[in-house]
N, C-alpha and C positions, 0 to 999 in steps of 0.2 A: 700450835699444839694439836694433835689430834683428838679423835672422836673419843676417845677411853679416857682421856687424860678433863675433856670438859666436860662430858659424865658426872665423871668424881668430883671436879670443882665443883658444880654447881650443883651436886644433887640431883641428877634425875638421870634415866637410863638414857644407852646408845639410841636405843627405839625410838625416842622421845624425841631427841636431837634430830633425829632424821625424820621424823614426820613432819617436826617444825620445819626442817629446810624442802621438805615436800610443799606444803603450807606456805613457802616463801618468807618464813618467818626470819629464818638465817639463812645467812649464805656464805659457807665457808670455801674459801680459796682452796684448789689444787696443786697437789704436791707434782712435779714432773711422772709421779710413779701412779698417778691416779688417786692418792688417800687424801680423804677431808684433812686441810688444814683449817685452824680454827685460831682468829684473835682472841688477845687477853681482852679486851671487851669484849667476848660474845658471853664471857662468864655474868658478868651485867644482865644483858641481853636476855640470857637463859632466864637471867630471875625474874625482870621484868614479865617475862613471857610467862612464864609460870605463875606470878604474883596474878596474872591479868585470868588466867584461866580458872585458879583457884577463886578468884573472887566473879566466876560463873559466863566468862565472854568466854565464844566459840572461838577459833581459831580465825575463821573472815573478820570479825570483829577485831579481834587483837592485830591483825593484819594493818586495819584498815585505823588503827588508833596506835598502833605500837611507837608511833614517831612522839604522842605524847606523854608516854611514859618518863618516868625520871629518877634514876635509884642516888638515894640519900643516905645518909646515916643514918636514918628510922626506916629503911629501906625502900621498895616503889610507891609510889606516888604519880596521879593522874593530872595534867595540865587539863583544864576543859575547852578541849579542839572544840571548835563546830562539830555539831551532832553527838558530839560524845553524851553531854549533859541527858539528852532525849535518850538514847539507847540505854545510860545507867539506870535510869529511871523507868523504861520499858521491863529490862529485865528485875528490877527491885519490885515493879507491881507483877509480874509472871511468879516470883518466889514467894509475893505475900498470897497470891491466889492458893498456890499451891502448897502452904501455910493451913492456911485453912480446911482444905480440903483432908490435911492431913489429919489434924484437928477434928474436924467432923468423923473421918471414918476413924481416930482414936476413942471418940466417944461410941462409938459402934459398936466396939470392940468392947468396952465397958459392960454397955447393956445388955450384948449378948452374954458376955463371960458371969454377971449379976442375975439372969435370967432366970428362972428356977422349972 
């Protein structure tokens, strides 16, 4: 399939597709004419990939963990490769910092706005 056609499958733009294959994320086969061909699993692939981003992995990260991904009937789902465990749990206390922080400067905002 081509690039427009796995867009649409899998919800996400041409752009997208092709940063991921920048990324090394996919790698879609060549048509004799030069245009991305793309497998019916890259449609998987996409979501995994997307699933991994959305839940806050950078692109090296999803790289470097994409082999344990695994899409189910409840959809992706993490195998815990070596290291993976360490890195979820890096970026789960990055987001609680930044939790917080946000939290503190919400109550800022409070006291300013309460101020008289």
């Amino acid at each position: 399939m081509r690039i427009g056609e796995l867009a649409r499958l899998a919800g996400v733009s041409a752009r997208a597709l092709r940063h991921y294959e920048d990324r090394g994320l996919l790698v879609p086969g060549r048509t004799g004419g030069g245009y991305r061909e793309y497998a019916d699993t890259d449609v998987a692939r996409v979501a995994q990939i997307t699933a991994m981003i959305s839940a806050g992995l950078n692109t090296a990260t999803v790289g470097r963990y994409l082999g344990c991904a695994r899409t189910g009937e409840h959809g992706t789902s993490l195998e815990l490769c070596p290291g993976l465990s360490a890195e979820l749990v890096a970026i789960g206390e990055r987001l609680e910092a930044r939790l917080a922080e946000l939290r503190d400067q919400q109550a800022r905002l409070r006291e300013l706005a309460s101020a008289d």
